[in-house]
C-alpha positions in Angstrom: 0.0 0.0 0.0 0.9 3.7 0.0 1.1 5.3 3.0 1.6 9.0 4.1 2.7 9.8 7.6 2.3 12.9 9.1 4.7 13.9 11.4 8.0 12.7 12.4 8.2 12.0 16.4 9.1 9.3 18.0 5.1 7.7 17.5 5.7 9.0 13.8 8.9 7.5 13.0 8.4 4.4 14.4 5.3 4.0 12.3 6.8 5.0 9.2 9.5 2.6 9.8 7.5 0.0 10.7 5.4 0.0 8.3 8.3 0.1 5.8 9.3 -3.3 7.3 6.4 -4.7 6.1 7.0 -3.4 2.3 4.3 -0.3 1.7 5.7 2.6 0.6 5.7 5.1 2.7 6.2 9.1 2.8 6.7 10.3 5.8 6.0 14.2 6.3 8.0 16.5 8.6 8.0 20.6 8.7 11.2 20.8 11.1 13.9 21.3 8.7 16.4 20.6 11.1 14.4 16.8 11.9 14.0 16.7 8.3 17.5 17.1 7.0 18.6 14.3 8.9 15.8 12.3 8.1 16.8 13.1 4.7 20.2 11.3 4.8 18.3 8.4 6.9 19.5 9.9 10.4 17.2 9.4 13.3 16.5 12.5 15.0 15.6 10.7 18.2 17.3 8.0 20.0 15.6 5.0 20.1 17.3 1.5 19.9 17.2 -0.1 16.8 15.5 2.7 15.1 18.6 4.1 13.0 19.1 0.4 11.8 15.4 0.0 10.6 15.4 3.5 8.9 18.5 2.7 6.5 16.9 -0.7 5.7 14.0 0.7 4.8 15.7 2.9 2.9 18.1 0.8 1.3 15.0 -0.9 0.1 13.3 1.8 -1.3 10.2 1.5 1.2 10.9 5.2 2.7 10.6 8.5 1.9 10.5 12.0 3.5 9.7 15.6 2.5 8.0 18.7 4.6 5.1 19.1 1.6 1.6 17.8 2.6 0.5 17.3 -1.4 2.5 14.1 -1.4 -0.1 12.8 0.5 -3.0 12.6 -2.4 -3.7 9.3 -3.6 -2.6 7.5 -0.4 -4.4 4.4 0.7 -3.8 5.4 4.0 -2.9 8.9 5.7 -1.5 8.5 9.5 -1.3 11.5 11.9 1.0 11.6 14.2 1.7 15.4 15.3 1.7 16.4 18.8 -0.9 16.8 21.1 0.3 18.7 24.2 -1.1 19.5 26.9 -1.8 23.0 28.7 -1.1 23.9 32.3 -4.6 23.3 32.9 -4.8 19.9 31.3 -6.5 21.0 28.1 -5.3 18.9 25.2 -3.7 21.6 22.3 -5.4 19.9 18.8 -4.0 22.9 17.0 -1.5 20.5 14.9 -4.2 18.3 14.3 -6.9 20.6 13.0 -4.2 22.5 11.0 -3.3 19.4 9.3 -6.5 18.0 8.7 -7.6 21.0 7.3 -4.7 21.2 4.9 -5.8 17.6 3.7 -9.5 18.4 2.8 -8.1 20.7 0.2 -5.4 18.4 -1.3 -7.1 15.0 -1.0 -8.6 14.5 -4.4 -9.2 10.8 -4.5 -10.4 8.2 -1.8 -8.5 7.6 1.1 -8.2 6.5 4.9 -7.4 8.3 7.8 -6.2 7.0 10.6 -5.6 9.2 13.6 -2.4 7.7 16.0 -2.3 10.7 17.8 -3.6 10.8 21.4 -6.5 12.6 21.0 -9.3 13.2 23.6 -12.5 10.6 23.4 -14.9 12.5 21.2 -12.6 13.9 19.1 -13.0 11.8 15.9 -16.7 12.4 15.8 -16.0 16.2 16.0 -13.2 15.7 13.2 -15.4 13.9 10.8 -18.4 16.5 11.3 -16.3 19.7 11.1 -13.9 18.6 8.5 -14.5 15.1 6.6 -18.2 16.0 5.7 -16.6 18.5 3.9 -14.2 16.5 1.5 -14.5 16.6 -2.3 -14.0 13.2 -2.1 -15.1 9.9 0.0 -12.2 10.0 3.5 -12.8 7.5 5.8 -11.9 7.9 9.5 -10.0 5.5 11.6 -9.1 5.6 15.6 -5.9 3.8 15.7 -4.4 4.6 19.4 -1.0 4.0 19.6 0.8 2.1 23.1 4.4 2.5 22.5 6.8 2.7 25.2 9.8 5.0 24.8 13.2 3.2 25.0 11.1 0.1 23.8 8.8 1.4 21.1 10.1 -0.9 18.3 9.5 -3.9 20.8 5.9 -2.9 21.5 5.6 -2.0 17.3 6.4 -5.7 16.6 5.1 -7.4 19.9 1.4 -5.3 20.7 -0.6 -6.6 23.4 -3.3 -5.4 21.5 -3.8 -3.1 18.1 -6.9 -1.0 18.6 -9.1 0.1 15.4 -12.1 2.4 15.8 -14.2 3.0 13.0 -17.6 3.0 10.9 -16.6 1.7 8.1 -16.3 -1.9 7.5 -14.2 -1.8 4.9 -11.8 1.1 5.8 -11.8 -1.4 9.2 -10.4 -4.3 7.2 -7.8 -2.5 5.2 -6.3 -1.3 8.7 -6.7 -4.7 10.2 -4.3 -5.8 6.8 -1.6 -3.7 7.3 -1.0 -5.2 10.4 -1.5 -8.6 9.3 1.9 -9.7 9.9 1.8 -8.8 13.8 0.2 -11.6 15.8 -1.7 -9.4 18.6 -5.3 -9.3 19.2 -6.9 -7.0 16.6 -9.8 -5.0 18.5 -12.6 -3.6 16.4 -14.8 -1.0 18.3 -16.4 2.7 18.0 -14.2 5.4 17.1 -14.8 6.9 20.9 -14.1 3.5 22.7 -10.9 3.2 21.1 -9.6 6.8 22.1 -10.8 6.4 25.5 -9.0 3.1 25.9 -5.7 4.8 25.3 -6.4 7.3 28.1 -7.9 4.3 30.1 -4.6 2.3 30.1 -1.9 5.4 30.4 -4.6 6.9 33.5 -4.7 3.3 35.4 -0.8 2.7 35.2 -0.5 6.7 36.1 -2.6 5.0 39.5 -0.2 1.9 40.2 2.7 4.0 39.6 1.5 6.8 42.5 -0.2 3.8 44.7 2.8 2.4 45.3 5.3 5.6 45.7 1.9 6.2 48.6 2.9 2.7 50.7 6.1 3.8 50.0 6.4 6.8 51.7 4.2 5.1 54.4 7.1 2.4 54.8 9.6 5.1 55.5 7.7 6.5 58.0 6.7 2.9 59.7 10.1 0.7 59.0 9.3 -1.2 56.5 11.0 -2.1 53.2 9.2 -1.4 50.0 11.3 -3.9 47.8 9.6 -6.8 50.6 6.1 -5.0 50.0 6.1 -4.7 46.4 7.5 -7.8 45.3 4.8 -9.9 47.5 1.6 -7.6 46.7 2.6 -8.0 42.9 2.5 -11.9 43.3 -1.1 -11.3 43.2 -2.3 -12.0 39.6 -5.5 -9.7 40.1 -2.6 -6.8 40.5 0.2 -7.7 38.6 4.0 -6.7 39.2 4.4 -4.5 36.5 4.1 -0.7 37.4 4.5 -1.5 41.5 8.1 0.0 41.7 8.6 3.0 43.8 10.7 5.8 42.9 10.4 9.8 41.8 7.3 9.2 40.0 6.3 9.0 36.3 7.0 11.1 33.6 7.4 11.0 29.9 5.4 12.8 26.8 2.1 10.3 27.6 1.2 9.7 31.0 1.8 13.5 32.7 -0.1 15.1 29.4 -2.7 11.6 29.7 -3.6 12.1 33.4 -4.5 15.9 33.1 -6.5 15.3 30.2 -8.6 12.7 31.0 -8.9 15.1 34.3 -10.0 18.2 32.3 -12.2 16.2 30.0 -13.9 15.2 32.7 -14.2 17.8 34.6 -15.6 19.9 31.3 -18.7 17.0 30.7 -19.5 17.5 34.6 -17.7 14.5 36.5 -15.0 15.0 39.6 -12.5 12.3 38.8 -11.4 12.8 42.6 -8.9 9.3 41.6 -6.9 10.9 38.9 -6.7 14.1 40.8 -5.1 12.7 44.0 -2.9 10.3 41.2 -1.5 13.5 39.6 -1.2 14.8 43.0 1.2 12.1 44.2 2.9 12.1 41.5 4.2 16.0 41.8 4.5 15.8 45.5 7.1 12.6 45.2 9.5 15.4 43.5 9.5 17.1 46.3 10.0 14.5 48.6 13.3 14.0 47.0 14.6 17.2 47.5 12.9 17.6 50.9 14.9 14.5 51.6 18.0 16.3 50.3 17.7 19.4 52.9 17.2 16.7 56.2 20.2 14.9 55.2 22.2 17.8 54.6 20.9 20.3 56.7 20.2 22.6 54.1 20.8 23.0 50.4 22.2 26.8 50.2 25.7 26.3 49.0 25.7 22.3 49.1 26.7 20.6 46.1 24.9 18.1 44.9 25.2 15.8 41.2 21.8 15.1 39.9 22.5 11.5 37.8 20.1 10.8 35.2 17.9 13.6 32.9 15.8 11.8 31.1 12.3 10.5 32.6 13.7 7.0 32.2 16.5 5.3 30.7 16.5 3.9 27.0 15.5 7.6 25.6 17.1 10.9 25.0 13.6 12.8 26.3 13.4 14.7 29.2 10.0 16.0 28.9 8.2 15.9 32.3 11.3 14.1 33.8 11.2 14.5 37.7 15.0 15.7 37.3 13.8 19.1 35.6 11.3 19.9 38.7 14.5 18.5 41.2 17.0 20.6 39.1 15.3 23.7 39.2 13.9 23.9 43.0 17.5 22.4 44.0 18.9 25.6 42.3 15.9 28.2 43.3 17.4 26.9 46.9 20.7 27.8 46.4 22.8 24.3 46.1 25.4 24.1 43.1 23.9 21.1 41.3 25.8 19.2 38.7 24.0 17.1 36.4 24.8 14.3 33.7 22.9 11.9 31.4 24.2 9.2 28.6 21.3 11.0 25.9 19.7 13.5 27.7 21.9 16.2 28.3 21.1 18.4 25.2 17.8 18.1 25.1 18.1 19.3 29.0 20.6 21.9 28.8 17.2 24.1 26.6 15.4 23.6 29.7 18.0 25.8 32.2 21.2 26.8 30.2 23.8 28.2 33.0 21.9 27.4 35.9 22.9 24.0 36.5 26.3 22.3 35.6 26.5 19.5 32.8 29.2 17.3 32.6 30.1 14.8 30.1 30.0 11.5 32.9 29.4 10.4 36.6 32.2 10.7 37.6 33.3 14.2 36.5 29.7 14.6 37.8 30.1 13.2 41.2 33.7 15.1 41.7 33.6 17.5 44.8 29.6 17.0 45.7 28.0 16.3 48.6 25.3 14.4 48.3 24.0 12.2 44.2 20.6 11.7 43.5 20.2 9.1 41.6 17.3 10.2 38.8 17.4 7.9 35.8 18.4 4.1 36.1 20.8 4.1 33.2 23.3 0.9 33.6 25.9 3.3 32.9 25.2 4.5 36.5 23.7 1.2 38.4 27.3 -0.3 37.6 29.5 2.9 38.4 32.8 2.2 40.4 31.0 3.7 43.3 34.5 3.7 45.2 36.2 5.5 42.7 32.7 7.9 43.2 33.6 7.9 47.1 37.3 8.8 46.8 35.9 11.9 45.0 33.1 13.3 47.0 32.8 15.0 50.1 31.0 14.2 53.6 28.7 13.4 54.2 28.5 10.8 50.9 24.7 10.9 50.9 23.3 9.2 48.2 19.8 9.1 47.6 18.7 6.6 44.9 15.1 8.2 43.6 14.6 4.7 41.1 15.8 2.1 44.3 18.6 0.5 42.1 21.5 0.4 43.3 23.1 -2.2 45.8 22.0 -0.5 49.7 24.4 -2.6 51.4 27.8 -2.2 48.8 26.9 1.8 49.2 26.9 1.3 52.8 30.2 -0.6 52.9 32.0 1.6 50.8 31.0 4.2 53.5 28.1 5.8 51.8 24.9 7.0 53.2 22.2 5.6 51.6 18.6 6.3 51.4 15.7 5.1 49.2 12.2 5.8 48.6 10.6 3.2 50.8 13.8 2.1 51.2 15.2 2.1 55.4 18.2 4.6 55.5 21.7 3.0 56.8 
């Protein structure tokens, strides 16, 4: 088939390459010029693992194409939107690069097409698309809710391996010819209203959101009570009605989908009349577990004004060069509004970090220029580069009181402690 994709991000890409793999020709469509003129030469502009080897054998093949114009997209079989969707500081989901793009279409599209929306949009959205755009089409465009569950660091894993692949639609026809593209993935293929299948991609981010802040809760009620939250967690997740996955305490989520997720799933439903009281205490927790890190910080410290700390890790998790709603950049900022010298480092992040606060915090190229002359690390991102550090080299370099405080609980407690460390976790007992 020929495919258009609209927009290059890390959803965008994937898809485009992806669907390369599978041998349909694909544009995809990208209005950074700077994003685009790597693309152009078959550079990722993202770091993902394994995506830079899929992009030059798609390219090698032929299967993959890129340009900034729209018109390329006419006489698709299938038009995928991926642009952003971000959120607002009250929640409120931005569709501007949605509606601009859909627009553009309705006045290039000149023969039959699909369109399949893999953008997180708000449920509702591709009725309101269809009425105040499609209807108006010279041609027949059908409309297809194809949410996407890609995990950062992992997103060609979850491309290949889905738990599920989720198609929306009306049309039974347009249904099947999504269903075929995927037919060489063996994952459930779910057919449902357009709606359902945009409210089951805020569903799934909201309810891991919850596990994510549940357990950071008992956490934080461990430390006050004695208890060890890797002895909690392990034995609560043995439960198959819960699950392990998601029960590990640390700074809290973060990420481009479940911070922007949360709050709109909380605006939505606040605008159509319901108090989701849930997500607002989960979004809550989740904000407030920043602060327990740096509150954590001040006590062992006594203070932060003047006290130099190394921040280790940028990016909201490891496998991924984006900070976007990391916990570091809320740590990093009120460690600095308080006065300490912080030093921070990350193996992909850095750049992308260094936008976000320029001369106020010091970046260095590794942990252990990093950890030279500090007081106390924080531990941010679980990179291996820093789980398997020569923490005695770190020791030799530091100054008392070596606090470390490990914000993702993984590193070894009791090799910090004999190398004369002192450790603290997040539901985690302090040596």
């Amino acid at each position: 088939m020929k495919i258009t994709v609209i927009g290059m991000g890390y959803v965008g890409l994937v898809t485009a390459c992806g669907l390369a793999s599978f041998g349909h020709q694909v544009l995809g469509v990208e209005k950074n010029h700077s994003k685009l003129k790597k693309l152009m030469q078959f550079e990722s502009p993202i770091y993902e693992q394994g995506l830079d080897e899929l992009l030059n054998k798609a390219a090698a093949e032929g299967d993959i194409q890129f340009t900034t114009e729209l018109n390329g997209a006419d006489g698709s079989d299938l038009i995928f939107i991926t642009v952003g969707t971000p959120s607002t500081n009250s929640g409120h989901v931005d569709l501007s690069q949605v509606y601009t793009v859909i627009n553009q279409l309705v006045h290039i599209i000149t023969k039959p097409t699909i369109l399949v929306m893999k953008s997180t949009v708000p449920p509702g959205t591709g009725e309101k698309i269809i009425r105040r755009f499609l209807n108006k089409c010279k041609t027949e465009v059908n409309y297809i809710s194809n949410p996407e569950f890609l995990r950062e660091g992992k997103a060609l894993l979850d491309w290949f391996y889905p738990d599920r692949i989720v198609i929306g639609g009306k049309d039974n026809d347009s249904i099947q010819q999504v269903k075929n593209i995927y037919k060489k993935i063996n994952a459930p293929k779910l057919v449902m209203g357009i709606t359902s299948a945009e409210m089951v991609k805020y569903a799934s981010n909201a309810f891991l959101a919850t596990k994510i802040s549940f357990i950071n809760e008992i956490a934080n009620i461990c430390d006050l009570l004695g208890a060890d939250i890797d002895e909690v967690a392990p034995a609560v997740g043995m439960d198959k009605r819960i699950g392990s996955d998601f029960l590990r305490a640390g700074l809290g989520y973060g990420g481009s989908c479940f911070p922007k997720d949360t709050k709109g799933l909380n605006f939505i439903s606040t605008l159509h009349g319901y108090n989701f009281n849930l997500l607002k205490a989960v979004i809550e927790v989740n904000f407030q577990q920043r602060l327990k890190a740096v509150h954590k910080l001040h006590t062992m410290l006594g203070g932060l004004a003047g006290k130099k700390i190394a921040v280790m890790g940028l990016t909201f998790k490891p496998g991924t060069d984006d900070v976007r709603e990391s916990p570091a950049l809320d740590i990093l900022s009120l460690l600095a509004s308080e006065g300490a010298v912080v030093k921070a480092c990350d193996p992909h992040g850095k750049d992308n970090a260094f936008k976000y606060f320029s001369r106020k915090i010091i970046f260095c190229e590794d942990a252990y220029e990093c950890a030279k002359g500090v007081q106390a690390v924080l531990l941010n991102t679980e990179w291996p580069q820093f789980i398997h550090l020569n923490w005695s080299i770190i020791k030799q370099t530091m100054q008392t009181p070596y606090f470390v405080y490990d914000g993702r609980n993984a590193l070894d407690k009791k090799r910090l402690s004999k190398l004369g460390f002192k450790y603290c976790g997040v539901g985690r007992p302090c040596n």
